[in-house]
N, C-alpha and C positions, 0 to 999 in steps of 0.2 A: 155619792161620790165614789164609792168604794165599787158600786155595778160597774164607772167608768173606767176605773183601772181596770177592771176583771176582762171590762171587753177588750184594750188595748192589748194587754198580753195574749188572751186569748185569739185574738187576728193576727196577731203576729203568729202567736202557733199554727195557726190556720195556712197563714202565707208560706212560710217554711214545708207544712206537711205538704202543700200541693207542688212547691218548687220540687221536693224530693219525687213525687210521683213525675213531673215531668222529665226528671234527668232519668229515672225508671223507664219510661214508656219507649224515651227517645236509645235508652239502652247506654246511654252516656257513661255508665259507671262500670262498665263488662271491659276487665283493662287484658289485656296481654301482651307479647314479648313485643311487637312491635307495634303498638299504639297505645297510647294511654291519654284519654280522654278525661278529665275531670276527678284525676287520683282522691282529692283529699276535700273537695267541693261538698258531695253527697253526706260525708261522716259530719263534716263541720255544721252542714246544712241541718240534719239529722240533731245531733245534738244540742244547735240553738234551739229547734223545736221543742225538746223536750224541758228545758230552762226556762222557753217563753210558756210552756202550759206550769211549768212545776210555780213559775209567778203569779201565773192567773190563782190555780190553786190554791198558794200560799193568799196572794191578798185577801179572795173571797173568805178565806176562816181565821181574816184580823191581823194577817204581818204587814206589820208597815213598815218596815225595811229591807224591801226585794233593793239589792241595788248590784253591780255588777262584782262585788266584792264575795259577796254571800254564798256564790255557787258551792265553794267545797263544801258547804251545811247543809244547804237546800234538801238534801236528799233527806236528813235527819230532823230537821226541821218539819219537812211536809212531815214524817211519819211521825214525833210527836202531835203537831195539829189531829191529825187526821184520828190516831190512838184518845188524843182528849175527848174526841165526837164517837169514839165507841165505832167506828169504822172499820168492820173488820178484813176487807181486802187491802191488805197492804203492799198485793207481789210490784206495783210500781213503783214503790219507792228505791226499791230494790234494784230493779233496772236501771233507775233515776242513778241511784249510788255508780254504776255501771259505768253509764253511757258518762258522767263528770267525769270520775277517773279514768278517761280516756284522753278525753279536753286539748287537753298538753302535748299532750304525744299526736296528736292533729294537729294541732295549731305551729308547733313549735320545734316538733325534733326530727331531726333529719333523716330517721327510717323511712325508707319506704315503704306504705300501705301496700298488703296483696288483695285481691279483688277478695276474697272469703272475709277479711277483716273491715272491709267496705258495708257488705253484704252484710255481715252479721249484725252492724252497727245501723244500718238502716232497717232491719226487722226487730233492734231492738226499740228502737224510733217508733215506729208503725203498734207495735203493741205497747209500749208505753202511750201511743197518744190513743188508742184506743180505750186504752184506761183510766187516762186520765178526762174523756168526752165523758164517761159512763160513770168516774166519781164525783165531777162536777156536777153532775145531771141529777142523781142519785141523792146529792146533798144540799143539792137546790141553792148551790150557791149564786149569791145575788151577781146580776148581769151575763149568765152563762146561758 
């Protein structure tokens, strides 16, 4: 049961990271004075990513309460998990902490994003899910 959940979040992360390379490739997120293409899309996009692996994560090492309430812990959460298994890269959780406390100020408040704060938020994306393929993988969690 617990592989199925793992792969659910897990595809989900999956789906997100290749959405974020395609708005990448297409150059969708490169904004300036007079066009702005997909301002707050790429971060938002970015950051579920990292919430659907921080889930896979969590479930595979026993939390049974990923639900969408949990995100301001998740990041504290996975690094206890991860500290109980003797695990000792922990720089994603860290990002994890990151890329959450951003969440709000994307989703919600009426600054506007500059393209560097775009940018930043999607290569913190890209190496948190790279770390997070490689601590799944590493700890063999079931269904990864």
């Amino acid at each position: 049961m617990i592989a199925v959940e793992v792969q659910h979040f897990l595809a989900r992360a999956r789906d997100f990271l290749k959405g974020l390379e395609c708005l990448e490739r297409e150059g969708a997120y490169i904004l300036n004075d007079d066009f702005v293409q997909f301002r707050y899309s790429p971060a938002l996009l970015g950051i579920h990513c990292a919430i659907s692996y921080s889930d896979a994560l969590r479930t595979g090492m026993g939390c049974t309460d990923v639900s969408p309430d949990d995100h301001r812990t998740a990041a504290n959460d996975l690094r206890k998990r991860l500290a109980d298994r003797k695990y000792g890269n922990l720089k994603g959780t860290d990002r994890l902490g990151n890329l959450l406390s951003k969440k709000s100020n994307v989703a919600y408040y009426p600054a506007a994003m500059r393209e560097n704060e775009v940018k930043e938020i999607v290569k913190k994306v890209e190496r948190f899910a790279e770390w997070a393929e490689e601590t799944g993988r590493q700890l063999e969690i079931e269904g990864w």
